[in-house]
N, C-alpha and C positions, 0 to 999 in steps of 0.2 A: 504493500500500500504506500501510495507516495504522503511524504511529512506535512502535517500541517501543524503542527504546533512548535517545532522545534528546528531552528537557525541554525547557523555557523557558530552561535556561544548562548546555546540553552535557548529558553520561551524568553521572547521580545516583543515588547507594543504599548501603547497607549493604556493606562490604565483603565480598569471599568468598560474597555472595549475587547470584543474577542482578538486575540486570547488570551490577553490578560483581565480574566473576571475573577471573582471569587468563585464561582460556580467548577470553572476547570482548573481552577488554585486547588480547590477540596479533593478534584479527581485526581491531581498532577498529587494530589499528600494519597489518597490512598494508593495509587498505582506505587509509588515509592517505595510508601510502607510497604506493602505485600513481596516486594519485587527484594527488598533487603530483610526482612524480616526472617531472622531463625529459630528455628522452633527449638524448644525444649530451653531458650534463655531469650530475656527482654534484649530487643535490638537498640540500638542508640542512634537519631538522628540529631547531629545537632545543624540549628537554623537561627540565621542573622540575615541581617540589611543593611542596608544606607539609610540615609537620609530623609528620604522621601517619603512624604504624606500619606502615599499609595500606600508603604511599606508595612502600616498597621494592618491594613484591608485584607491584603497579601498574607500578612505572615498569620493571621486570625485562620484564615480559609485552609491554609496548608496545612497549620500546627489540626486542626480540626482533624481533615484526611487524614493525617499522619498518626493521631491519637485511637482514631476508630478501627486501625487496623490491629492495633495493639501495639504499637511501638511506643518506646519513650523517645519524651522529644526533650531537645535542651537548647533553651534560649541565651543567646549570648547579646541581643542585642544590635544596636548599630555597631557594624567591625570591618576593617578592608575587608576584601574579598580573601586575601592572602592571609588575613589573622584567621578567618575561619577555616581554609584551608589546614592551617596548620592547625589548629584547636579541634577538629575533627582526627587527625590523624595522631593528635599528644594526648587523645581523649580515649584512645581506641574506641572510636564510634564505628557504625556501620559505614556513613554516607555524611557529609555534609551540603547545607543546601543555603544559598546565597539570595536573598531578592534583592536588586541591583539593575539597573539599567546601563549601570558604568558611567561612560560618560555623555550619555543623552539629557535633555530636559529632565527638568521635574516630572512633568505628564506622563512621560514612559516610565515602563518598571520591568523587572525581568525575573527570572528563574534559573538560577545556572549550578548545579550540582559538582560533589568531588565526591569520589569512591575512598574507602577508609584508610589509602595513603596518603590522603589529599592532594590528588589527581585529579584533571577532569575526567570527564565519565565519555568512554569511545562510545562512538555515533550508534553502534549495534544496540548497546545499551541506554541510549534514550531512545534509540525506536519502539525498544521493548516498551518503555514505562511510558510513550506516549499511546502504541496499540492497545496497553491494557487501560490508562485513562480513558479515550474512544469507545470502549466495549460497556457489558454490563458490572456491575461489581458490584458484590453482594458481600456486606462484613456484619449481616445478622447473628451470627453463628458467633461473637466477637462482643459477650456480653460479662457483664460482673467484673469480677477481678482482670478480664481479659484486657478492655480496655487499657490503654497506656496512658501515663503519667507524663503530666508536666514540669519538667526541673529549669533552674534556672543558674547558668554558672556565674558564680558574683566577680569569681576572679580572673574571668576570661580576660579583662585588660591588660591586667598583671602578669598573665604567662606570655601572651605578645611580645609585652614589655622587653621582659627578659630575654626572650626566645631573638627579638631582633637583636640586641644589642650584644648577643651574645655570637653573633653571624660574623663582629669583626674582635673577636677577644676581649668586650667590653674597651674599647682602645679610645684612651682618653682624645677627647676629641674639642678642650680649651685652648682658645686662641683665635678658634674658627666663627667668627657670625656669619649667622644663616639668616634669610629672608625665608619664615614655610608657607606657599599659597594652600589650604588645605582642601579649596572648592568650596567650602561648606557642607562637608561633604564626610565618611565612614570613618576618614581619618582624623577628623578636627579635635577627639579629646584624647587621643593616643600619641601620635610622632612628634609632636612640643616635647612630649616624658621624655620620648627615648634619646632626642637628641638633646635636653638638658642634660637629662640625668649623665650622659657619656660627657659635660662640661661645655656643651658649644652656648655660645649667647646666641637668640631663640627669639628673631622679633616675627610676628605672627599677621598673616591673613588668612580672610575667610575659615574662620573658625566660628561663625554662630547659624548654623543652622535651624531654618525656619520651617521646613519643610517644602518648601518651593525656589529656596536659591541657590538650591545643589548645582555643579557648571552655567552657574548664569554669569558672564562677560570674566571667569575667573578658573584659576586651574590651569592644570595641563593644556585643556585646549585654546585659553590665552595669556600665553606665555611673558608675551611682549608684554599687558601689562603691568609685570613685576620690574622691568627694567629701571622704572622710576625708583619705587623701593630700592634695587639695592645700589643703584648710583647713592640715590640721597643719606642710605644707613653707611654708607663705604663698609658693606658686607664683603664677604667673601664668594660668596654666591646665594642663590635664589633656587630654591625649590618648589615647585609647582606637581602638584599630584590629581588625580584627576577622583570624581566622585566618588569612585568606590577603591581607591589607592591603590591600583593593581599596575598604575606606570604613571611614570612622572617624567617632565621637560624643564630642563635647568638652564639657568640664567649666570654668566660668568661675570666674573667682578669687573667687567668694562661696561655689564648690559647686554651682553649676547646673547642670544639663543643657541644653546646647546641640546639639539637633538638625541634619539634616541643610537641611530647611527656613530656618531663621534662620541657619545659613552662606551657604544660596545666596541670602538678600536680605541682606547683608552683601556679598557677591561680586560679587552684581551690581550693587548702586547705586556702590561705589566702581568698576565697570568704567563702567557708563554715563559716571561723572564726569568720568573720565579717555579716554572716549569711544573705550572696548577691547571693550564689546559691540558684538557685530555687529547690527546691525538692532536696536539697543535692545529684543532679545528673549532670554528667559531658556526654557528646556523641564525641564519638571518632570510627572512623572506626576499620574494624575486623583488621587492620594492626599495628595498635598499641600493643608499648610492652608490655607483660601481665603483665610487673613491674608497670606500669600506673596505671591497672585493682588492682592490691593488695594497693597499696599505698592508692589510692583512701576510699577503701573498709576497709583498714585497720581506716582509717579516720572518720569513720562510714557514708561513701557515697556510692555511687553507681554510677557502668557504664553502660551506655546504648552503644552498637554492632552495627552498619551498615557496609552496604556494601559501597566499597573505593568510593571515592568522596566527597569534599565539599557540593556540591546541597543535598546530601544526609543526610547529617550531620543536613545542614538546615533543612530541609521537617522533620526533627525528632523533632526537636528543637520545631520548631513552631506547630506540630500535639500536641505533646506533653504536651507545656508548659516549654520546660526548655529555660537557657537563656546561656549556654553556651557549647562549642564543639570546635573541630577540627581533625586533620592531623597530622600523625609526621610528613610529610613533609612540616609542617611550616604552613598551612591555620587555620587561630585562628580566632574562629567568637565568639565575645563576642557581644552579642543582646542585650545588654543593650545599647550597642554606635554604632554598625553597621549593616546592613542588611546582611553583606557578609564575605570572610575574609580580612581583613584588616594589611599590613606588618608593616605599621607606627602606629595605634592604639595599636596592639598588644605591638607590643615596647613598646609606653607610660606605656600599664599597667604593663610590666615588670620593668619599671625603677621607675614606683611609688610606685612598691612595695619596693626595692632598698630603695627608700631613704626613705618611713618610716616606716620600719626595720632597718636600718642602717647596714645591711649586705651584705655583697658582693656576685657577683652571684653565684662561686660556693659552698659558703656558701649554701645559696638558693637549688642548685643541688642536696645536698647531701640526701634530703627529698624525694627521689624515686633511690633506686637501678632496675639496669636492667637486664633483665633476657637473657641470652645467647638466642641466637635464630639459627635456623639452614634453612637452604633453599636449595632444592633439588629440579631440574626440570627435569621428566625423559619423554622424544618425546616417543607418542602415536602415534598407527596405527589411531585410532578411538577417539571422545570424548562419549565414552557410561556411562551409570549414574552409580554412584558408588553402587547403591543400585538395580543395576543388574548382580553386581559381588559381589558373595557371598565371596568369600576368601578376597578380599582388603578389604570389608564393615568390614570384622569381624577382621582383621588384626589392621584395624582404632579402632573400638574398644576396641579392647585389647590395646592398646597404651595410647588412652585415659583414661582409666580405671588406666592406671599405673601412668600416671600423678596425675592424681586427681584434686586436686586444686593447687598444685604447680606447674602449668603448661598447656599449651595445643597445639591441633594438627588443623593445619587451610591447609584444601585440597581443591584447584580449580582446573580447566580447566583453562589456559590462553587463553583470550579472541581473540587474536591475531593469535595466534600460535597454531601446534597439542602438546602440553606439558601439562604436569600435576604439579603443582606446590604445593610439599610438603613444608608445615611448622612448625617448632614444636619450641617450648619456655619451660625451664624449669631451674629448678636452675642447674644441673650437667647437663657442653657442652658436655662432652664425650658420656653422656648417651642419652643426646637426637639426638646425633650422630648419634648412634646403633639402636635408637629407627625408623631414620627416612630412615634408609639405608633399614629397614625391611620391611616396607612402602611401595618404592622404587622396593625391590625386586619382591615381589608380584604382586605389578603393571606392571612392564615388563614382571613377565609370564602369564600375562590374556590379558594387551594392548600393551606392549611394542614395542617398532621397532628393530627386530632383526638386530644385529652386525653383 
């Protein structure tokens, strides 16, 4: 049966509209329960949230589902995404289960689960739990002492706490002022701890969550304006985390924007050095800039290519053997400390580099130049394969052919949309201009939408 309930990262949508109801929240808690539930001992799911308004309505309807099947549930609360990850797994729970939108509006809300390592849960397995949501479910049978209990853990902030801080050796970290933007958002009453408590001075945004200003003009997705902050504080840098603290974009002590790209060549040449990558390999989706890809390689590493997505990045990670990956848009999963990505871990490991090197971050920066990039979306009648149009396939490589290695050309279908989405990265912006317009042209006269 094809998905309807379930995305590229768990159930996403508008709240109080399908499928985000309370009605398939209740079904999404008993499919859960049943599907983790072991018989002859109480199962454990524990569930938290963000921010969000929604997140009562939300967490009401599942804990419900999830109580009726007989499972215990444990409330931890608003927590990053990555606190619950790990508090499912230091808990020895069955499953933990997130509502979070990440970093959409307030109006949306989500459902995104981790199996009892605090992993995300592979696609087989939300097929499962969304076929048997869909179906009939009967928990009659699921009476008196059966039903499950509700617990609530007081000290789920506290083992966080420690849990991050303990990612770079508790490594005193006075000296350093930090700018934190927090969104207003999972992490506003947790990462001020953890980064005082290790000794940094700690001046603070978007920490007062209202329920509706979760990523509104702040956060990860706007970076830029912490720039003012930390010029005016003469910080050392600016962290920026996004609603539900699962990746964060950092701001260097001139006002820069530092990507999630220029953190993981940062990350990984000081792991090579110290000879903490595993197979001297870094995993970064096909979006990344191919400045990344040489920087690395020039380093004598190697990158491993997936398609866009965190989940993706993992399932590489872990098939593999390697221990570390991400996003340029800020999802940094270092496996040595987390199962997921992590916006306050990743931090730490940026600021411990900081202080011992004793150089400043765009010191740090300067270790990956970036490669101009161009993007072109030209609207298709059709998505037909490229390699049933003989003129684009041979256009494409001829372009790639010019590149060579200084460069390359990344052509999809948008997922969403009828568009074709050119991409080309090379050292000369003009040329891969021309290169990508030709691209472009050809694609309009085989699929284009006539003007």
């Amino acid at each position: 049966m094809s998905r309807k309930l379930f995305g590229t990262d768990g159930i996403r949508g508008k709240a109080n509209i399908y499928p985000m109801t309370t009605d398939v929240a209740l079904r999404i808690g008993q499919a859960t329960g049943l599907i983790f539930k072991n018989e002859g001992k109480k199962s454990k799911i524990i569930l938290g949230k963000d921010t969000r308004l929604s997140g009562y309505m939300i967490e009401s309807a599942l804990a419900a589902g999830l109580l009726s099947t007989g499972v215990e549930v444990y409330f931890v609360g608003p927590m990053p995404t990555p606190a619950i990850a790990h508090i499912t797994k230091s808990f020895a729970a069955d499953a933990g289960i997130v509502i979070s939108a990440s970093h959409n509006p307030y109006e949306d809300n989500g459902i995104k689960f981790f199996d009892g390592e605090g992993f995300k849960l592979p696609d087989e397995l939300e097929e499962k739990i969304e076929q048997l949501a869909l179906s009939e479910i009967n928990t009659e049978k699921i009476v008196g002492d059966k039903i499950g209990k509700a617990h609530r853990i007081d000290d789920a902030r506290g083992r966080y706490i420690e849990f991050a801080k303990s990612s770079i050796g508790n490594l005193s970290l006075k000296g350093l002022k930090i700018v934190l933007d927090c969104a207003n958002g999972a992490a506003y009453h947790i990462t001020k701890h953890i980064l005082g408590e290790l000794g940094a001075e700690v001046v603070l945004k978007n920490v007062n969550p209202n329920g509706k200003n979760i990523n509104e003009h702040c956060g990860a997705l706007f970076p830029e304006l912490l720039k003012e902050d930390v010029l005016r504080e003469k910080a050392d840098l600016g962290i920026a985390l996004d609603g539900d603290a699962d990746r964060l974009i950092v701001i260097d002590e001139r006002g820069e924007v530092v990507d999630g790209d220029s953190l993981m060549a940062i990350s990984a040449l000081e792991m090579m050095k110290k000879g903490e990558l595993k197979q001297n390999t870094l995993v970064v989706t096909e979006y990344s800039n191919f400045g990344l890809v040489k920087t690395i390689e020039e380093a004598g590493g190697k990158v491993v290519l997936v398609k866009s997505g965190d989940r993706y990045v993992i399932e590489e990670m872990r098939r593999s053997g390697y221990n570390f990956g991400g996003e340029q848009s800020g999802h940094l999963i270092f496996l040595n400390c987390s199962t997921t990505g992590d916006g306050t871990i990743s931090a730490l490991q940026i600021l411990k580099i900081m202080k011992t090197t004793g150089k400043k971050l765009s010191e740090l920066c300067t270790i990956m130049k970036k490669y101009p990039q161009i993007l072109l979306n030209v609207e298709v009648k059709e998505k037909r394969k490229i390699e049933e149009m003989p003129e684009v396939e041979k256009k494409i490589k001829e372009i790639e052919h010019k590149l060579k290695n200084e460069g390359r050309a990344l052509i999809r279908y948008s997922g969403t949309q009828n568009m074709l989405r050119i991409m080309l990265e090379g050292k000369d912006e003009a040329q891969i201009k021309e290169y990508a317009q030709e691209i472009a042209e050809v694609v309009k006269s085989n699929i284009g939408v006539k003007r």
